[in-house]
N, CA and C atoms as an extended XYZ file, in Angstrom:
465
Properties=species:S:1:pos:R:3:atomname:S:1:resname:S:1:resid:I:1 pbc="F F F"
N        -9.233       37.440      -64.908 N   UNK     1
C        -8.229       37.649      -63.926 CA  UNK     1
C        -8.756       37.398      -62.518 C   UNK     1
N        -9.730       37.816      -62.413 N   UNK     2
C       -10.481       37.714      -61.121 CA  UNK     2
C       -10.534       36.044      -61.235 C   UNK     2
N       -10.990       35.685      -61.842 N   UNK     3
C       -10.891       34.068      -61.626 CA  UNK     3
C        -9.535       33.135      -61.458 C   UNK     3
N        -8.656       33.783      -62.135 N   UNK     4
C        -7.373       32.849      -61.881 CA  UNK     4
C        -7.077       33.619      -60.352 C   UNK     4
N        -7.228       35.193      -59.712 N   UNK     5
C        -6.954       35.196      -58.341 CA  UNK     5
C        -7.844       33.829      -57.314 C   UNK     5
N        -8.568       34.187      -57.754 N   UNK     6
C       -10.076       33.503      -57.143 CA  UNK     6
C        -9.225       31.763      -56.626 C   UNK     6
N        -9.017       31.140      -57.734 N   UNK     7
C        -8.407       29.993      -58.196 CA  UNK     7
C        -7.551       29.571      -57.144 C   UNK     7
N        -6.300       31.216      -57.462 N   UNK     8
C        -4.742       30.907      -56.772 CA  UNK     8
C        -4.699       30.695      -55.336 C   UNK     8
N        -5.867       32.082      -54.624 N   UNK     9
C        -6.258       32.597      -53.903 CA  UNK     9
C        -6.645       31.035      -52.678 C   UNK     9
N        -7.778       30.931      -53.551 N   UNK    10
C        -8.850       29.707      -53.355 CA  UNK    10
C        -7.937       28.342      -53.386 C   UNK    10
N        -6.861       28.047      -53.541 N   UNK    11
C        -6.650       26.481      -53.628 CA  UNK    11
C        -5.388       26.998      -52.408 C   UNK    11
N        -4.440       28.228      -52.417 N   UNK    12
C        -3.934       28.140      -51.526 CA  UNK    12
C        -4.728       28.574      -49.937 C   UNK    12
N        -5.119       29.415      -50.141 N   UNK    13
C        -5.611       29.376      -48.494 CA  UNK    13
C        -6.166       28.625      -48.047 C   UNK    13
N        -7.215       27.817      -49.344 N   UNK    14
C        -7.735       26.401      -48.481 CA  UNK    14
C        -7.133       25.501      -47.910 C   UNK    14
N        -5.653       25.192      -48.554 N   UNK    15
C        -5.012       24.059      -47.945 CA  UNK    15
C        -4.079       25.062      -46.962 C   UNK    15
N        -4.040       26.115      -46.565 N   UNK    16
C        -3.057       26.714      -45.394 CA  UNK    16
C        -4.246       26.258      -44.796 C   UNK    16
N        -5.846       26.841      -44.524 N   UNK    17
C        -6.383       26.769      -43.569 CA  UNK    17
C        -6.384       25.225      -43.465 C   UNK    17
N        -6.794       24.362      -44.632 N   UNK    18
C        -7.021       23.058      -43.926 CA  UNK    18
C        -6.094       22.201      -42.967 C   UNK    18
N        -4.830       22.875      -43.697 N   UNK    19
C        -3.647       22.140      -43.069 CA  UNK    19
C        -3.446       22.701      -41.292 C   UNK    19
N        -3.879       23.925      -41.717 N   UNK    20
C        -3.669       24.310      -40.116 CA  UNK    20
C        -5.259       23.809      -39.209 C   UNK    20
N        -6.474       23.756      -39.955 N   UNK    21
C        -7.186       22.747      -39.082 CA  UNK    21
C        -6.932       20.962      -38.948 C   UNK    21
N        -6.402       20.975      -40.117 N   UNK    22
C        -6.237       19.761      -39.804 CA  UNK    22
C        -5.247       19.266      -38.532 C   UNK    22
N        -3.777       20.263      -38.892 N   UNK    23
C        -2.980       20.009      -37.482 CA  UNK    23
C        -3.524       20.178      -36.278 C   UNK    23
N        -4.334       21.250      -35.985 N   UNK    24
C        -4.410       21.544      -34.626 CA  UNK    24
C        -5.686       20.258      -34.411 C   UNK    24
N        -6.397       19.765      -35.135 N   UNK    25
C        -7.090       18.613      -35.217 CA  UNK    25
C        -6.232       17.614      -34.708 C   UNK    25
N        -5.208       16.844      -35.660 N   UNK    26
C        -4.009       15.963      -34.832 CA  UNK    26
C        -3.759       16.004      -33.426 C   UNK    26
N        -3.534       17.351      -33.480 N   UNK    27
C        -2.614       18.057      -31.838 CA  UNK    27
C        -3.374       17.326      -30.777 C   UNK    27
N        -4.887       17.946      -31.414 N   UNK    28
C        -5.984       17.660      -30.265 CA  UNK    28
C        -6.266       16.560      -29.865 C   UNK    28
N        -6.507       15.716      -30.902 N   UNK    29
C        -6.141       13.971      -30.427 CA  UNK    29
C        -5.225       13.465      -29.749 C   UNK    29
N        -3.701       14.017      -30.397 N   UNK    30
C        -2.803       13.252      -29.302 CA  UNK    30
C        -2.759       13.705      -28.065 C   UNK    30
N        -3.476       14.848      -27.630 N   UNK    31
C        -3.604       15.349      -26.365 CA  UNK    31
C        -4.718       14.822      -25.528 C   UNK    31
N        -5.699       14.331      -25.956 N   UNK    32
C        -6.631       13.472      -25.867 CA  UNK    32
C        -5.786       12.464      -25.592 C   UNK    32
N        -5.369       11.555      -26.716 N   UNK    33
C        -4.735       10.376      -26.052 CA  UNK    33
C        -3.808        9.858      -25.138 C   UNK    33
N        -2.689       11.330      -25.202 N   UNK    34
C        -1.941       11.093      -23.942 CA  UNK    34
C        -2.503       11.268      -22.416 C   UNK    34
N        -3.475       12.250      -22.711 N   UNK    35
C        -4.734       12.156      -21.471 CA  UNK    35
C        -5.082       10.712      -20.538 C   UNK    35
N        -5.918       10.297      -21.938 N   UNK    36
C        -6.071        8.991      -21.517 CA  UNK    36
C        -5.341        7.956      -20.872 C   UNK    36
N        -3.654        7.980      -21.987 N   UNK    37
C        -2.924        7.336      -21.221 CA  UNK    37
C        -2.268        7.148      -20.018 C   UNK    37
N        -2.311        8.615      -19.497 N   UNK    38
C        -1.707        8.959      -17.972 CA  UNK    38
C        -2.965        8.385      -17.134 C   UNK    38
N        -4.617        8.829      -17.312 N   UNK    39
C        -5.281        8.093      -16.190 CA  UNK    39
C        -5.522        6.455      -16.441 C   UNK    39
N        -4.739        5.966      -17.411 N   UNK    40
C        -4.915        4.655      -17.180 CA  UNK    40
C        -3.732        4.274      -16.627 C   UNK    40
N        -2.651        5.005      -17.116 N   UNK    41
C        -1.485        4.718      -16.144 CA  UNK    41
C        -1.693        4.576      -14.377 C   UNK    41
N        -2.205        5.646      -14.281 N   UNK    42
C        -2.271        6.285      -12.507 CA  UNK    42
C        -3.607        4.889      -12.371 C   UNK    42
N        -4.862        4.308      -13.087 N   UNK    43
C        -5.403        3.315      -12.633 CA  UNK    43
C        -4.402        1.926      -12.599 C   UNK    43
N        -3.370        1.760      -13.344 N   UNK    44
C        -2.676        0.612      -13.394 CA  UNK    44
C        -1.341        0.772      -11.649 C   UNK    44
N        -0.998        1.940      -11.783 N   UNK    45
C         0.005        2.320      -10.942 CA  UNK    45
C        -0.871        2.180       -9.114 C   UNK    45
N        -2.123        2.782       -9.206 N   UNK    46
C        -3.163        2.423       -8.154 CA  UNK    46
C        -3.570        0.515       -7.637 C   UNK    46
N        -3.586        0.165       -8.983 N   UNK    47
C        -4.189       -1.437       -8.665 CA  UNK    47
C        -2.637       -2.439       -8.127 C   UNK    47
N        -1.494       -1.636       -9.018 N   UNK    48
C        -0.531       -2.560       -7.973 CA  UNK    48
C        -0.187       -2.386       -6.877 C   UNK    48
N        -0.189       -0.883       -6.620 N   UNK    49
C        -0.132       -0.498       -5.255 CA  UNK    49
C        -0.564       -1.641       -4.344 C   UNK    49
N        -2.399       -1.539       -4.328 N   UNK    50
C        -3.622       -1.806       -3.850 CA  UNK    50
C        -2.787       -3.236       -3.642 C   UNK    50
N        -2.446       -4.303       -4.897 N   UNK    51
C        -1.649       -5.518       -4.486 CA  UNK    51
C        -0.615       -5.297       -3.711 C   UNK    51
N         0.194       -4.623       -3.738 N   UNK    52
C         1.651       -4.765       -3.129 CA  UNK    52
C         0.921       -4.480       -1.642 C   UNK    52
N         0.262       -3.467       -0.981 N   UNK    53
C        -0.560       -3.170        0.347 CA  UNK    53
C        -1.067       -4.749        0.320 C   UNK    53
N        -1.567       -5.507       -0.013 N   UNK    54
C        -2.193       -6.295        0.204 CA  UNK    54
C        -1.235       -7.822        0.538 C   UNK    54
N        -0.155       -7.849       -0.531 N   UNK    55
C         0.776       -9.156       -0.367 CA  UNK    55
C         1.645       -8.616        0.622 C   UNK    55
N         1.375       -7.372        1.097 N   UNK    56
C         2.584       -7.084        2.686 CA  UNK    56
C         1.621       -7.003        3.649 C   UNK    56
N         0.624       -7.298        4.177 N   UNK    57
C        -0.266       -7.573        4.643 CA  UNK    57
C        -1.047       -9.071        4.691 C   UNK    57
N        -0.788       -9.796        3.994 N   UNK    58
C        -0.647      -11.471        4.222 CA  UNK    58
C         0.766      -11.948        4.352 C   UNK    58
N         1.604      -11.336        3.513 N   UNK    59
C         2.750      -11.613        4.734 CA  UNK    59
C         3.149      -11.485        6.125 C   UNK    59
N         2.729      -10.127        6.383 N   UNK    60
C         2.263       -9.946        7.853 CA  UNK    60
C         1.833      -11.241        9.198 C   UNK    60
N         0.775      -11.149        8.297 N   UNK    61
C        -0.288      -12.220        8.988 CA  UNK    61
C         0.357      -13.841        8.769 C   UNK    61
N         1.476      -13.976        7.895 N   UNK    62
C         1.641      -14.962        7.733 CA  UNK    62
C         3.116      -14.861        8.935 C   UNK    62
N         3.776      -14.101        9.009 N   UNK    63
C         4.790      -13.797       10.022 CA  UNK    63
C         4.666      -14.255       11.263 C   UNK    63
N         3.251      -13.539       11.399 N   UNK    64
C         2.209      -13.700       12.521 CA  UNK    64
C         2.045      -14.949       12.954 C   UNK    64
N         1.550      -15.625       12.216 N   UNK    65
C         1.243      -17.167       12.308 CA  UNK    65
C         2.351      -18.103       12.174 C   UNK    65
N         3.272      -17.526       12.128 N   UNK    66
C         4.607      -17.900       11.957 CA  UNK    66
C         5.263      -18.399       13.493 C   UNK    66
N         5.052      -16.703       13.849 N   UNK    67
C         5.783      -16.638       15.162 CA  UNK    67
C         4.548      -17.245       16.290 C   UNK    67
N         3.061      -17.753       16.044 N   UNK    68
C         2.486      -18.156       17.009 CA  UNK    68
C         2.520      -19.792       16.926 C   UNK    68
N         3.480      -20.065       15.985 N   UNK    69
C         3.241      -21.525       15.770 CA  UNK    69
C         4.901      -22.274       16.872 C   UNK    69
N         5.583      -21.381       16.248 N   UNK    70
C         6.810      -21.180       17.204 CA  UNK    70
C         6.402      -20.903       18.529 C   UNK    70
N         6.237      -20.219       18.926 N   UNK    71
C         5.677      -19.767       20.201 CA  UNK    71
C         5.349      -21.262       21.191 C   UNK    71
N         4.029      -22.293       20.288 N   UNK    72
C         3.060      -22.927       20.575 CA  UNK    72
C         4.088      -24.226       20.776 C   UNK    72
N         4.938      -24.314       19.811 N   UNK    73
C         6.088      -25.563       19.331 CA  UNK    73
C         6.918      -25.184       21.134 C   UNK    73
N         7.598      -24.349       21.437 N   UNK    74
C         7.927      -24.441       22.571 CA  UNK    74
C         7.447      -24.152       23.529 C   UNK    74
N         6.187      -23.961       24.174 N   UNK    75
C         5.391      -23.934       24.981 CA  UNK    75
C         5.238      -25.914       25.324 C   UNK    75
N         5.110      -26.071       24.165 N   UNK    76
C         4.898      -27.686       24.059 CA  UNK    76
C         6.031      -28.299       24.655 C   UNK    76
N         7.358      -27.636       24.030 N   UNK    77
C         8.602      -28.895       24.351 CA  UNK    77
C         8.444      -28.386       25.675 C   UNK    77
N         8.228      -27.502       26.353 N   UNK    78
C         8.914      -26.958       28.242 CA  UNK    78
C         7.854      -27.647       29.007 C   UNK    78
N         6.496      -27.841       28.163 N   UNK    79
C         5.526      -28.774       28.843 CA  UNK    79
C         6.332      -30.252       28.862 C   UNK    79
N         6.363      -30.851       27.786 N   UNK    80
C         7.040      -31.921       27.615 CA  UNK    80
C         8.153      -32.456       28.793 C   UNK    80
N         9.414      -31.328       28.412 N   UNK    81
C        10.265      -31.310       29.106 CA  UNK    81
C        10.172      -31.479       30.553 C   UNK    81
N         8.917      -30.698       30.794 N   UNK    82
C         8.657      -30.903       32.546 CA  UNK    82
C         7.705      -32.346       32.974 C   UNK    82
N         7.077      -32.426       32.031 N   UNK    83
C         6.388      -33.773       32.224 CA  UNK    83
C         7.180      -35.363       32.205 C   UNK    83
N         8.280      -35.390       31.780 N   UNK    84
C         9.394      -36.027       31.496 CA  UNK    84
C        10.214      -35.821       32.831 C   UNK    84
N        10.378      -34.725       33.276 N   UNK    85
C        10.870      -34.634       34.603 CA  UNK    85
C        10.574      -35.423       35.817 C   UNK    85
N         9.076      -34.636       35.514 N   UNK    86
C         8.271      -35.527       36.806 CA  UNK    86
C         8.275      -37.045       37.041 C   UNK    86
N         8.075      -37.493       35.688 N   UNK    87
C         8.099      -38.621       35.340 CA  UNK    87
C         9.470      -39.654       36.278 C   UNK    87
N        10.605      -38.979       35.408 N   UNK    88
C        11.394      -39.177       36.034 CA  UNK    88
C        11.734      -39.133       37.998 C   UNK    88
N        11.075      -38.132       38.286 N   UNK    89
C        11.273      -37.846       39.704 CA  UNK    89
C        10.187      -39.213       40.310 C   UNK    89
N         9.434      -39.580       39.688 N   UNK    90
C         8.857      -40.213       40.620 CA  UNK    90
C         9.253      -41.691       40.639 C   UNK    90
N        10.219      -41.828       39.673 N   UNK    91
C        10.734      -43.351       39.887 CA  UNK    91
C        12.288      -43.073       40.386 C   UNK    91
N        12.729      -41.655       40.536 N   UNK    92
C        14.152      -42.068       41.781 CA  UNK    92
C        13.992      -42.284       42.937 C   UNK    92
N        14.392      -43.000       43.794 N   UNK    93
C        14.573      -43.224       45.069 CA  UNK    93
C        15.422      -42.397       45.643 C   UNK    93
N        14.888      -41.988       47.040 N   UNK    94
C        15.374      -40.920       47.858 CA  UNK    94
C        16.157      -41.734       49.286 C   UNK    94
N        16.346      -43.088       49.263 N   UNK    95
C        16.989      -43.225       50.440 CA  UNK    95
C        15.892      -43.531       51.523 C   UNK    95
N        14.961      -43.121       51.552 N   UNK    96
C        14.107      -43.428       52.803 CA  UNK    96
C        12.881      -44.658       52.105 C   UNK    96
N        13.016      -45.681       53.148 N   UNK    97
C        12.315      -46.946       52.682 CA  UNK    97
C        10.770      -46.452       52.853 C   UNK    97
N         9.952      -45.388       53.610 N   UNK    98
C         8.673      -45.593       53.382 CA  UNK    98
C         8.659      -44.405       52.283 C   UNK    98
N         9.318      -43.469       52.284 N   UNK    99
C         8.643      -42.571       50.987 CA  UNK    99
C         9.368      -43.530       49.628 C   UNK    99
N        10.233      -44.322       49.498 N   UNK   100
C        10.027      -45.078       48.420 CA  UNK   100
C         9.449      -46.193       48.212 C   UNK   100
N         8.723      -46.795       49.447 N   UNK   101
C         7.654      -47.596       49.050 CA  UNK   101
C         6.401      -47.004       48.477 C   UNK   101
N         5.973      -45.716       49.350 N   UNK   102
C         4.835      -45.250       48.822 CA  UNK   102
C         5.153      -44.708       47.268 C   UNK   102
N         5.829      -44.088       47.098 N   UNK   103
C         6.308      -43.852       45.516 CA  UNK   103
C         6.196      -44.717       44.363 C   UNK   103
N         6.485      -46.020       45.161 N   UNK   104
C         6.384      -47.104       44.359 CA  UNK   104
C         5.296      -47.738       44.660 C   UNK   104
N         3.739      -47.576       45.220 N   UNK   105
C         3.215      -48.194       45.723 CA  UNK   105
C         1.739      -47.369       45.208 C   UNK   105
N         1.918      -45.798       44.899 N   UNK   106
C         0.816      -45.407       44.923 CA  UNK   106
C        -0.026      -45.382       43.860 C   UNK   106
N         0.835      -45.313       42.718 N   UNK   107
C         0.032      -45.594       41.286 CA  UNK   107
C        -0.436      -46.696       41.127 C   UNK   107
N        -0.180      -47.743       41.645 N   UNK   108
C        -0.508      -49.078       41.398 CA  UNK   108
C        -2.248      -49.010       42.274 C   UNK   108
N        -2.000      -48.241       43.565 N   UNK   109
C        -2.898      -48.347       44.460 CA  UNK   109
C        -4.436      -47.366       43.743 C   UNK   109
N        -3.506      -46.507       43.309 N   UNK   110
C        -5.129      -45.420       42.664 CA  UNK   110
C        -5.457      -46.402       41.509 C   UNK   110
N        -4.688      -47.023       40.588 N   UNK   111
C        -5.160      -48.017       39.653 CA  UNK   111
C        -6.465      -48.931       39.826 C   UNK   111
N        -5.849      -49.166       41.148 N   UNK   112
C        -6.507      -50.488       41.451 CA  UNK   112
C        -7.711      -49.709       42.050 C   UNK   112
N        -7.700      -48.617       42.698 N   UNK   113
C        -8.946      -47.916       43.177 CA  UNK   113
C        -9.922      -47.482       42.305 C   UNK   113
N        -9.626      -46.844       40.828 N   UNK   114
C       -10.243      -46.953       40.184 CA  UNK   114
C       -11.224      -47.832       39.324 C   UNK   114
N       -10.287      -48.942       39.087 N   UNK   115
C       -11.244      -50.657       38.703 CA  UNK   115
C       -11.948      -50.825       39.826 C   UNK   115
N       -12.161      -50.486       40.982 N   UNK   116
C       -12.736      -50.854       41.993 CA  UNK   116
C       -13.957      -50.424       41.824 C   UNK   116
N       -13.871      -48.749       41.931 N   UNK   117
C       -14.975      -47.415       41.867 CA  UNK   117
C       -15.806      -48.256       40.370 C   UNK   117
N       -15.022      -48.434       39.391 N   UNK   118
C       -15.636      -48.630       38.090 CA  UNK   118
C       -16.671      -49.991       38.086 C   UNK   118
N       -15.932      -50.805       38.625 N   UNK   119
C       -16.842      -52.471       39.028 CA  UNK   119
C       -18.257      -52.157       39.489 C   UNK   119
N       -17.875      -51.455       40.883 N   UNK   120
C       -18.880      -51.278       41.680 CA  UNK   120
C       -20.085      -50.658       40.967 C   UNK   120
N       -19.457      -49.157       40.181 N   UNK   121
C       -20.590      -48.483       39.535 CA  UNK   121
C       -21.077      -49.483       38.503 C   UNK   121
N       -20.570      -50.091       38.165 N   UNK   122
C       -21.158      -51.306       36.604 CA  UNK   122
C       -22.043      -51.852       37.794 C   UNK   122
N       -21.789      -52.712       38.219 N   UNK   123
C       -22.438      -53.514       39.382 CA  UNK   123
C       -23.806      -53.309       39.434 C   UNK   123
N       -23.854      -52.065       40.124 N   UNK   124
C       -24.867      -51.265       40.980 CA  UNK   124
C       -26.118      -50.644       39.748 C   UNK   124
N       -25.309      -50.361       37.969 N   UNK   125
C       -26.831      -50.307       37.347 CA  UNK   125
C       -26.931      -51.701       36.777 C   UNK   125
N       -26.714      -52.730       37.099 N   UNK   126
C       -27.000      -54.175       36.534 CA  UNK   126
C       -26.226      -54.493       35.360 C   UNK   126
N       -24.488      -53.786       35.457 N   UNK   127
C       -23.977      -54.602       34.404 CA  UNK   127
C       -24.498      -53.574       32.861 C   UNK   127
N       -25.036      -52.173       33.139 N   UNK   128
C       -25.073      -51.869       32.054 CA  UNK   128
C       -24.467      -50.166       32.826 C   UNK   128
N       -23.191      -49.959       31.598 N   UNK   129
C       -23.052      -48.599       32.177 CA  UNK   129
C       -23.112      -47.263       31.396 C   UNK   129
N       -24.101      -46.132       32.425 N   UNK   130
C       -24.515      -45.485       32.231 CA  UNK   130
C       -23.803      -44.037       31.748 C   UNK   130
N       -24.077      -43.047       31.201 N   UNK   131
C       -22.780      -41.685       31.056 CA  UNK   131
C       -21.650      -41.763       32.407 C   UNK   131
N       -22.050      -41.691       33.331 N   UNK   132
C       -21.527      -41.599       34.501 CA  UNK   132
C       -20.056      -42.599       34.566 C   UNK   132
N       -20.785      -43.983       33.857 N   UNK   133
C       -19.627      -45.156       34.170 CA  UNK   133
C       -18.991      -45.225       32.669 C   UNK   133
N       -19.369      -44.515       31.603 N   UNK   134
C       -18.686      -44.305       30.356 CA  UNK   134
C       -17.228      -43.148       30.820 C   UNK   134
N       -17.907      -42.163       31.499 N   UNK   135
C       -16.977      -41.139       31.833 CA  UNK   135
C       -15.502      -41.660       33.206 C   UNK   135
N       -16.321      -42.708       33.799 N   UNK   136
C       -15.608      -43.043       34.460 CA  UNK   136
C       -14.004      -43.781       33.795 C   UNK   136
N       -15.370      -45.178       32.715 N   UNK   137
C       -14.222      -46.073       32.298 CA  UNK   137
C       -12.589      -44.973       31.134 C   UNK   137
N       -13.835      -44.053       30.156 N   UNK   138
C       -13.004      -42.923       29.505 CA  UNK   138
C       -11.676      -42.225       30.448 C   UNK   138
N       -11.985      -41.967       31.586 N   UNK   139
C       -11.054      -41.384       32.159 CA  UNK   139
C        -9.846      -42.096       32.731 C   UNK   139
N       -10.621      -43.330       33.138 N   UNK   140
C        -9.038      -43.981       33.330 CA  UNK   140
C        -8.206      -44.999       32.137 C   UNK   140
N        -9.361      -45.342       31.254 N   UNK   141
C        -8.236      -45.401       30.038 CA  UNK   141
C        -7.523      -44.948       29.986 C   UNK   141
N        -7.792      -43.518       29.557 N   UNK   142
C        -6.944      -41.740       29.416 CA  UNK   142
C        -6.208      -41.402       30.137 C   UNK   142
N        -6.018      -42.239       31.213 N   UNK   143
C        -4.764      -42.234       32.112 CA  UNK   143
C        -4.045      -43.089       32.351 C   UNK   143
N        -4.371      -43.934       32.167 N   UNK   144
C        -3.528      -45.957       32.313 CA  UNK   144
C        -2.670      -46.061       30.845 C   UNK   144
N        -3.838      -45.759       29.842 N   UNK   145
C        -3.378      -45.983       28.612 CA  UNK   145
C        -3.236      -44.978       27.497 C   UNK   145
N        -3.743      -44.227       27.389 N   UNK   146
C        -3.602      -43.012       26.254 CA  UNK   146
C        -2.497      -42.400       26.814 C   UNK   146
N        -2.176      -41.799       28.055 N   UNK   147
C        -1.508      -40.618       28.770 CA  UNK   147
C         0.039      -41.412       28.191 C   UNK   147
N         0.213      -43.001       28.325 N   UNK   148
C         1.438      -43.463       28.319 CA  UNK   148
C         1.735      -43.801       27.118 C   UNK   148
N         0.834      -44.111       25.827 N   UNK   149
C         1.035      -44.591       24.295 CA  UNK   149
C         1.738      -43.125       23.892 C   UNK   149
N         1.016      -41.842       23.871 N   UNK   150
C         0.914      -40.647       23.618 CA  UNK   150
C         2.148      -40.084       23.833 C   UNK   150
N         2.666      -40.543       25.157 N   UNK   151
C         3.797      -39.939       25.847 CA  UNK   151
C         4.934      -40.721       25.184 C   UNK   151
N         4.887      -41.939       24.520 N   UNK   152
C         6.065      -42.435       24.102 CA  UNK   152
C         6.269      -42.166       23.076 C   UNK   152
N         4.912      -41.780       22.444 N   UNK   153
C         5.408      -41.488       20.975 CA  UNK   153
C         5.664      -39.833       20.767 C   UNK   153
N         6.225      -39.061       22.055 N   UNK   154
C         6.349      -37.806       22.290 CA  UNK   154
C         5.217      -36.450       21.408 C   UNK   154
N         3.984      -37.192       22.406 N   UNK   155
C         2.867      -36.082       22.141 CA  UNK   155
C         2.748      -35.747       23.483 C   UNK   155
């Protein structure tokens, strides 16, 4: 008798206890794993953040560069615009015969003053020219001819 208690005893409480270690065993894992899953969540929920801070922040900068390019675009045309002016002002005639001769008389005259200055300096190192007469001839290219190619093709 003692053995069939022993038996009854013995096969049921083992499986109450196992079953109840075994559950709270389960429990403990999925508590474990949902663990896990929340700090990988909060690392996934952190790294887009970290992107989203970051793609509103080159947008920024791209706004930025946006509005300095604009900025730069009409800074240019009011330069333009006024250089076109001048332009203009200096070939209307005002009615008075010596300020529109000289008007019409003086660009031609610094032209010609410059080939002059430039000859002379060639001249004077024997026909070979030096930084001095490079910078010279450079500059009035850059004004005879670059200033007016440049300008027509509205640079």
């Amino acid at each position: 008798m003692i053995s069939a208690l022993i038996s009854f005893l013995g096969g049921s409480v083992f499986r109450a206890i196992w079953g109840e270690v075994s559950s709270w065993w389960n429990k403990r894992q999925d508590h474990e794993h949902e663990v896990a899953l929340l700090a990988l969540q909060e690392q996934i929920a952190q790294a887009q953040h970290l992107r989203t801070l970051e793609a509103q922040r080159a947008q920024a900068e791209l706004g930025i560069k946006t509005i300095e390019v604009a900025a730069e675009s009409a800074v240019s045309q009011i330069e333009t615009g006024a250089w076109l002016e001048a332009v203009k002002g200096t070939t209307t005639t005002t009615g008075s015969k010596w300020i529109d001769a000289w008007n019409g008389g003086i660009r031609p005259m610094v032209a010609t003053w410059a080939i002059v200055l430039i000859t002379l300096h060639f001249a004077r190192n024997g026909w070979v020219l030096d930084d001095n007469g490079w910078s010279l001839c450079g500059s009035a290219l850059g004004i005879y001819l670059a200033d007016r190619a440049l300008f027509k093709r509205g640079k």
